[in-house]
SEKE-728461 format. One record per residue: residue number from 1; residue in one letter; x, y, z of N, C-alpha, C in turn. Coordinates in Angstrom, 1 decimal. Layout:
BEGIN
@resi = NUM | resn = a | neast = X | nnorth = Y | nup = Z | caeast = X | canorth = Y | caup = Z | ceast = X | cnorth = Y | cup = Z $
...
# end
This chain:
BEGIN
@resi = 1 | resn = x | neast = 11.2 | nnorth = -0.4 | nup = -12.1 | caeast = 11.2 | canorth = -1.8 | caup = -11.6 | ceast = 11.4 | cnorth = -2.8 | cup = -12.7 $
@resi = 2 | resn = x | neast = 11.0 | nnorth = -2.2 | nup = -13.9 | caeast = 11.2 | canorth = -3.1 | caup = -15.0 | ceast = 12.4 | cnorth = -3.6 | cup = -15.4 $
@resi = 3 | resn = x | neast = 13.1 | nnorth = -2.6 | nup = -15.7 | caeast = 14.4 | canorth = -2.7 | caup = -15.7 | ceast = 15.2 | cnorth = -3.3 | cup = -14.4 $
@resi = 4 | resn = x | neast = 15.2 | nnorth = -3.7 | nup = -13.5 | caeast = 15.7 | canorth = -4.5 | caup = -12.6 | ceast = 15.0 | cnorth = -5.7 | cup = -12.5 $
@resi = 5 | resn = x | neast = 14.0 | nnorth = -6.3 | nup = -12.8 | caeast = 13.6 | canorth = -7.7 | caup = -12.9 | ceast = 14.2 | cnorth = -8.0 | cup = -14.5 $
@resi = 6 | resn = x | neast = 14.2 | nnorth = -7.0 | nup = -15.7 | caeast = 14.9 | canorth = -7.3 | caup = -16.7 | ceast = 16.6 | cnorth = -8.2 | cup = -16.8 $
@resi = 7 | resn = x | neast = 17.2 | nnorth = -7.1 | nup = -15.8 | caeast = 18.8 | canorth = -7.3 | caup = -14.9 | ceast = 18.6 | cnorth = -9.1 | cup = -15.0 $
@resi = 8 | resn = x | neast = 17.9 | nnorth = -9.2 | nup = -13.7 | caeast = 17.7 | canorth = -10.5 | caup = -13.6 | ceast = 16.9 | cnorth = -12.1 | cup = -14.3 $
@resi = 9 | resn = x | neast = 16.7 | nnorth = -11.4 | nup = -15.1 | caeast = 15.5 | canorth = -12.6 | caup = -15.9 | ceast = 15.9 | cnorth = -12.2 | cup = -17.5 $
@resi = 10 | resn = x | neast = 16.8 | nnorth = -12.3 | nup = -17.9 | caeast = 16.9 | canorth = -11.8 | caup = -19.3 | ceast = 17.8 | cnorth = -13.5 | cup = -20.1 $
@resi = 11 | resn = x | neast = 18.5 | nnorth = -13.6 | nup = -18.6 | caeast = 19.5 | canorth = -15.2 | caup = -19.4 | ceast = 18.6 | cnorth = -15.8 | cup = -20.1 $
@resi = 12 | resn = x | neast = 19.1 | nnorth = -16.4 | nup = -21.0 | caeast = 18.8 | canorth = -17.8 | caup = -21.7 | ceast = 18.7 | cnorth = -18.5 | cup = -20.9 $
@resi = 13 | resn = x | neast = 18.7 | nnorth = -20.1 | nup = -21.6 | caeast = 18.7 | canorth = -21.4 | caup = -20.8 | ceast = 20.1 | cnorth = -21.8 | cup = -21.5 $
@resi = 14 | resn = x | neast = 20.7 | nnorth = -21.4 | nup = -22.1 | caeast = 22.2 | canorth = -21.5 | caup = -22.7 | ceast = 23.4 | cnorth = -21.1 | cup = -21.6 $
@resi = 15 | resn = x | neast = 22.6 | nnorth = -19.5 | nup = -21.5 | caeast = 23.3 | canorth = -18.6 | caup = -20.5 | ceast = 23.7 | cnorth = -19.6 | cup = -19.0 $
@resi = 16 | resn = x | neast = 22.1 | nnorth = -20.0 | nup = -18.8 | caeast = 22.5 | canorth = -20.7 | caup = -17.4 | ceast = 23.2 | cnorth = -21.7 | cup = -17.2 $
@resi = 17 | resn = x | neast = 23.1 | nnorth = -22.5 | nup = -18.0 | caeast = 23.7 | canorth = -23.8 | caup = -18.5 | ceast = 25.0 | cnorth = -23.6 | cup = -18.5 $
@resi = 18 | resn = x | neast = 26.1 | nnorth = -23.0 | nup = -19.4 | caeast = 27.1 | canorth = -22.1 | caup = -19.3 | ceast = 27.5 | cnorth = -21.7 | cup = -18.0 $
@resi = 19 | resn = x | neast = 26.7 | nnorth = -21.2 | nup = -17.0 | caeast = 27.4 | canorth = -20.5 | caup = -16.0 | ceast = 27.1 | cnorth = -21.9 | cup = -14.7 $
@resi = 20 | resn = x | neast = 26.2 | nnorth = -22.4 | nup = -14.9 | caeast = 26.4 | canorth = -23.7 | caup = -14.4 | ceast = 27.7 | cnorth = -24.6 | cup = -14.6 $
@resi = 21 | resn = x | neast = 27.9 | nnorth = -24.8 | nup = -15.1 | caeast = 29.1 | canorth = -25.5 | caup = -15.8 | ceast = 30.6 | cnorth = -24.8 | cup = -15.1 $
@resi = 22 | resn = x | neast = 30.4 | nnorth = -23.6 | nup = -15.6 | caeast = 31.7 | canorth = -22.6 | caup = -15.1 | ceast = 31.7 | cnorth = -22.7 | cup = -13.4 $
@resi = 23 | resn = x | neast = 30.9 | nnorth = -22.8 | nup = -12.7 | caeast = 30.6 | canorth = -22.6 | caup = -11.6 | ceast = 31.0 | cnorth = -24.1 | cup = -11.1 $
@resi = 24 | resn = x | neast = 30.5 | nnorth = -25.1 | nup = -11.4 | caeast = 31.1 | canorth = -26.2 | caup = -11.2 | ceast = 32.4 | cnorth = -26.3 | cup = -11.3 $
@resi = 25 | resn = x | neast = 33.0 | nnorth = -25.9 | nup = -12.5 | caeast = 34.7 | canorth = -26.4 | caup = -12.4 | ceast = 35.0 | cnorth = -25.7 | cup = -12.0 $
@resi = 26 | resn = x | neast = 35.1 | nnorth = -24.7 | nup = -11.4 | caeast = 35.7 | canorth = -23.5 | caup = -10.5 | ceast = 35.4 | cnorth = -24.5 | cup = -9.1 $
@resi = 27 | resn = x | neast = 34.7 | nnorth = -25.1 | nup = -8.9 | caeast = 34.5 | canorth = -26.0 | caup = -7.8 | ceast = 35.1 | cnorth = -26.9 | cup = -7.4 $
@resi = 28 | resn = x | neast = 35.1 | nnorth = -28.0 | nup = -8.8 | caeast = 36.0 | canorth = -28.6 | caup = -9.2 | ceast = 37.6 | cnorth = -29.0 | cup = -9.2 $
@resi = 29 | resn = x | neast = 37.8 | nnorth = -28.0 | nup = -9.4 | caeast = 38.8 | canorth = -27.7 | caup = -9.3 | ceast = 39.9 | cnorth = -27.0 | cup = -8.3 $
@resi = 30 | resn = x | neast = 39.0 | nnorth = -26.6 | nup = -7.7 | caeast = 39.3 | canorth = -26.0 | caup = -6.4 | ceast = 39.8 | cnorth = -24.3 | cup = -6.7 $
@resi = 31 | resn = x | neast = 39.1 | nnorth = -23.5 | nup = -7.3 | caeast = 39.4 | canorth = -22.3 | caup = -8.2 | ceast = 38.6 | cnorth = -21.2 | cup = -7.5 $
@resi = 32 | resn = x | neast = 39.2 | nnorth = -20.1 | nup = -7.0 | caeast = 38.7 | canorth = -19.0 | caup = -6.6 | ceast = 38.8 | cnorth = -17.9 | cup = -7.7 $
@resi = 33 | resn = x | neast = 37.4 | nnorth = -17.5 | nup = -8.4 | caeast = 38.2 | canorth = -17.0 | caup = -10.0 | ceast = 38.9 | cnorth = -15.2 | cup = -9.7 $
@resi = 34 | resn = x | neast = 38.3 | nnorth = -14.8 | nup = -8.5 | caeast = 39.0 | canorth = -13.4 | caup = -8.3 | ceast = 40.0 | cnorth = -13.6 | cup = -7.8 $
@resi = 35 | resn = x | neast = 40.6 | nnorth = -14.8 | nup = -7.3 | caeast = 42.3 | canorth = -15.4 | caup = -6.9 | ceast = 42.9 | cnorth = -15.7 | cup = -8.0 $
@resi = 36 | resn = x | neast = 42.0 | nnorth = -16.0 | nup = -9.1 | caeast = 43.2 | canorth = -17.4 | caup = -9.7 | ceast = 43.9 | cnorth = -16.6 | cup = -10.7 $
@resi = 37 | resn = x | neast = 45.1 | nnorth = -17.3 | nup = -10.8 | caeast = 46.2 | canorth = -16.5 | caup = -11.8 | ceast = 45.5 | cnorth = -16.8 | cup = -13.6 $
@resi = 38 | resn = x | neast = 46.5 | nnorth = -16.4 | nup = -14.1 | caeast = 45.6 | canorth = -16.2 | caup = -15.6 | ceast = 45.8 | cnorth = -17.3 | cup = -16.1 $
@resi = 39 | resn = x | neast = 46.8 | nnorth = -18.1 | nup = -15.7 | caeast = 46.8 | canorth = -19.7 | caup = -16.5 | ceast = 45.7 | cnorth = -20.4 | cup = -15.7 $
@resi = 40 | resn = x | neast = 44.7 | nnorth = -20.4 | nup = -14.4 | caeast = 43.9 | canorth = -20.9 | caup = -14.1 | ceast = 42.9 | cnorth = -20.5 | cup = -14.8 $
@resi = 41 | resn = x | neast = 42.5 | nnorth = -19.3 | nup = -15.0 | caeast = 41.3 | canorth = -18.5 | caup = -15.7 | ceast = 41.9 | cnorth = -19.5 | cup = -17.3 $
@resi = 42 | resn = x | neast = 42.8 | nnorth = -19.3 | nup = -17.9 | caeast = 42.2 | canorth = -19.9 | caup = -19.3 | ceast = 42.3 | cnorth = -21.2 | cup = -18.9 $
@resi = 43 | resn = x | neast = 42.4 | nnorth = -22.2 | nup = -18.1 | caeast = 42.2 | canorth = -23.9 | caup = -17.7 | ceast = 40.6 | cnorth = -23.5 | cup = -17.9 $
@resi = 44 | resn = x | neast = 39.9 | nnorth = -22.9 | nup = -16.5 | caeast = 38.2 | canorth = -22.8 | caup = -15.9 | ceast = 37.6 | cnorth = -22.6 | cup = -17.4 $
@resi = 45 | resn = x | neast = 38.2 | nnorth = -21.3 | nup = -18.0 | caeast = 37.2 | canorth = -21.3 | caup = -19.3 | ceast = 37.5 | cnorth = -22.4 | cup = -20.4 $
@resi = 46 | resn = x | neast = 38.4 | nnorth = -22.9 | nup = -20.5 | caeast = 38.4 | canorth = -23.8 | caup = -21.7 | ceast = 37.8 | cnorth = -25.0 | cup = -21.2 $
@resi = 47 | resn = x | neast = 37.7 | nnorth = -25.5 | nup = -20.2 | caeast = 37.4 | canorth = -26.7 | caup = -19.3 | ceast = 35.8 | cnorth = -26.1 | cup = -19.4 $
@resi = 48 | resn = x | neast = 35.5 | nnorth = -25.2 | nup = -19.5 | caeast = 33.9 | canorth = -24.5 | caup = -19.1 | ceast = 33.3 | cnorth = -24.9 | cup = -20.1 $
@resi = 49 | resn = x | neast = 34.4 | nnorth = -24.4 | nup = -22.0 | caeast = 33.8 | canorth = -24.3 | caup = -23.4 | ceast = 33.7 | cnorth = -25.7 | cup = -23.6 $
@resi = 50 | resn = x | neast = 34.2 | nnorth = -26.8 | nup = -23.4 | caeast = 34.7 | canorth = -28.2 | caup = -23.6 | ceast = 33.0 | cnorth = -28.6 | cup = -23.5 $
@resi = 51 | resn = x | neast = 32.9 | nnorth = -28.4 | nup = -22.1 | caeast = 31.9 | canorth = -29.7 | caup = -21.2 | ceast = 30.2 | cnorth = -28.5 | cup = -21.5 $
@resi = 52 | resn = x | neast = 30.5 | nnorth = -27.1 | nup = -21.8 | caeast = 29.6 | canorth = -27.0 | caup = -22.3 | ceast = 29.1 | cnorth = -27.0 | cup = -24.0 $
@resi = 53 | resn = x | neast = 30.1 | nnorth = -27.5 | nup = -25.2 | caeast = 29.7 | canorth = -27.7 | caup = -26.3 | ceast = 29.0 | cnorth = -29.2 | cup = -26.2 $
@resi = 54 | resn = x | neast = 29.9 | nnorth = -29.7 | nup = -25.7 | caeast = 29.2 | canorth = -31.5 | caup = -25.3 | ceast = 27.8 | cnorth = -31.2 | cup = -24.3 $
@resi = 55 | resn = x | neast = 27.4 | nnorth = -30.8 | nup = -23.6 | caeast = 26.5 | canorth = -30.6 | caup = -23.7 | ceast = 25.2 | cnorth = -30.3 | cup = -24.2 $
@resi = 56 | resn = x | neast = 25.7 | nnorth = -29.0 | nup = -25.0 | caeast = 24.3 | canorth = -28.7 | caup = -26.0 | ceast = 24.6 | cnorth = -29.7 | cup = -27.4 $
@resi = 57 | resn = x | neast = 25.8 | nnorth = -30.4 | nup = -27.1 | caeast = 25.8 | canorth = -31.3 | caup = -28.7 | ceast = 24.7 | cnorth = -32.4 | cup = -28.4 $
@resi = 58 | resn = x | neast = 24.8 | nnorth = -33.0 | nup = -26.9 | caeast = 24.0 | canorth = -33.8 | caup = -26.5 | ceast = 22.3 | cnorth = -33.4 | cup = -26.3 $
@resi = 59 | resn = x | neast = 22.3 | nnorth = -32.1 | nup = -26.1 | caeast = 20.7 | canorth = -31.6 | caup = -26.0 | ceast = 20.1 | cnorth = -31.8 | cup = -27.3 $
@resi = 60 | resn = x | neast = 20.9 | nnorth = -30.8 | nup = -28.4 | caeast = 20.3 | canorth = -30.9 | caup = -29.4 | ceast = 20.3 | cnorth = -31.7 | cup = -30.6 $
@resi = 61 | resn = x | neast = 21.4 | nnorth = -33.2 | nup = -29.9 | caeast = 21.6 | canorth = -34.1 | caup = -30.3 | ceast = 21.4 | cnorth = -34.3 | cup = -31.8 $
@resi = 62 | resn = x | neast = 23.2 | nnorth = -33.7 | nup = -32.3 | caeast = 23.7 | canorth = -33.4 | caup = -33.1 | ceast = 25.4 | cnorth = -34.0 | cup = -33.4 $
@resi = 63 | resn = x | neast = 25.9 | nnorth = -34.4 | nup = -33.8 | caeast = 27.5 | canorth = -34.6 | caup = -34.1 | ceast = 28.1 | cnorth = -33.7 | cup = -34.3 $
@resi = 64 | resn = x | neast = 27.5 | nnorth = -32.4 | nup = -33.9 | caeast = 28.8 | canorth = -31.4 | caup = -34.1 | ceast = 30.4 | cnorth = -31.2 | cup = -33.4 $
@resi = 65 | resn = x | neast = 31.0 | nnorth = -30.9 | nup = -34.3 | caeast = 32.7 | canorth = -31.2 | caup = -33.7 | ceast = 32.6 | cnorth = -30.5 | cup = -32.5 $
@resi = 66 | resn = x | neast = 33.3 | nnorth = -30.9 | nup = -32.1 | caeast = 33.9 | canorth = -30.0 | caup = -30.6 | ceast = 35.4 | cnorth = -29.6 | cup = -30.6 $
@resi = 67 | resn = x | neast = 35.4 | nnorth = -28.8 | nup = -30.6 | caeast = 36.8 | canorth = -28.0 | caup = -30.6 | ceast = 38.3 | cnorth = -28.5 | cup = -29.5 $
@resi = 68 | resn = x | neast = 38.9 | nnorth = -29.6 | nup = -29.5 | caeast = 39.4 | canorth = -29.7 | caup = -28.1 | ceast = 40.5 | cnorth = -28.9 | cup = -27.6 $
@resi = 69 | resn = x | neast = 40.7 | nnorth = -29.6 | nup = -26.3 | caeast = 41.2 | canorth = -28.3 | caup = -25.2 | ceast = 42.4 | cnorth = -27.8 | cup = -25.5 $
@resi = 70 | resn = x | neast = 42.4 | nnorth = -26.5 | nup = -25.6 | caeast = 43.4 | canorth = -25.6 | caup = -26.4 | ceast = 44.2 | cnorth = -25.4 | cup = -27.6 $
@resi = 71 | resn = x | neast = 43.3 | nnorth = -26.5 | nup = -28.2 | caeast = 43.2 | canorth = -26.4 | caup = -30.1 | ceast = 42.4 | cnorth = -25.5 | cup = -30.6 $
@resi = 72 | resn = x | neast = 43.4 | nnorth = -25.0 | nup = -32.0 | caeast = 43.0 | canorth = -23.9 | caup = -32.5 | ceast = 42.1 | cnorth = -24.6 | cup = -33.5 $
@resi = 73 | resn = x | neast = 41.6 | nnorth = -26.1 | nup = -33.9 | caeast = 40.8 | canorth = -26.5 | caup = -35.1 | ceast = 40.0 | cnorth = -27.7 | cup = -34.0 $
@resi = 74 | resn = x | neast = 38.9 | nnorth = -28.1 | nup = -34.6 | caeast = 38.2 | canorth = -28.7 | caup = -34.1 | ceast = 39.1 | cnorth = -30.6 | cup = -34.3 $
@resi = 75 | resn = x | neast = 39.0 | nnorth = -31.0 | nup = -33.4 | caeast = 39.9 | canorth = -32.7 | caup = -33.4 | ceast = 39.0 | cnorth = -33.4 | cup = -33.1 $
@resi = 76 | resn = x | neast = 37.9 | nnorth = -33.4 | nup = -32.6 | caeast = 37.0 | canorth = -34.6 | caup = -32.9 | ceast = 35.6 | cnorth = -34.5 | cup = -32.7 $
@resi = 77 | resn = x | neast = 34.8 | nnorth = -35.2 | nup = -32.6 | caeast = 33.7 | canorth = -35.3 | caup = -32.8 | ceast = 32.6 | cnorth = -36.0 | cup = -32.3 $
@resi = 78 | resn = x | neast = 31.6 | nnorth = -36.1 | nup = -31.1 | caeast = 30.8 | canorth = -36.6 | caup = -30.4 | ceast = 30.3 | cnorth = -37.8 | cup = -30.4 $
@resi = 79 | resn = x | neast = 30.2 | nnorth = -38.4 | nup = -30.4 | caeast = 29.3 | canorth = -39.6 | caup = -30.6 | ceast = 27.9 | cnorth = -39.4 | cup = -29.8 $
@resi = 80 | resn = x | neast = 27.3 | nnorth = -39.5 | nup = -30.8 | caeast = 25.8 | canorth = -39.4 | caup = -30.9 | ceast = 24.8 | cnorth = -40.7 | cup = -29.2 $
# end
């Protein structure tokens, strides 16, 4: 039994946060992710990585860059 309440109670608050997010813009968006073609899946996840770095930039309220959407280097930077 341990091991199955583990299964379930092991996320972070990162983790959930994250899959909160992902779950929204799949919403959002109007995205069925076992339908969607592979240009939709990398939209949901990069749209997921975006809105969740600005988020924890804002929790732990920090100026750290944020990488933008489908850049390979980070282009700008939060405002605090």
């Amino acid at each position: 039994m341990e091991d199955a309440k583990w299964y379930f109670t092991h996320e972070t608050e990162e983790d959930r946060l994250w899959y909160r997010i992902f779950f929204a813009m799949c919403r959002k968006f109007g995205v069925s992710w076992s339908k969607a073609s592979e240009e939709q899946k990398a939209f949901i996840e990069e749209i997921t990585r975006i809105n969740y770095e600005r988020e924890m930039a804002k929790r732990n309220m920090t100026a750290k860059p944020v990488r933008g959407f489908f850049d390979a280097e980070v282009s700008a930077c939060p405002t605090p």
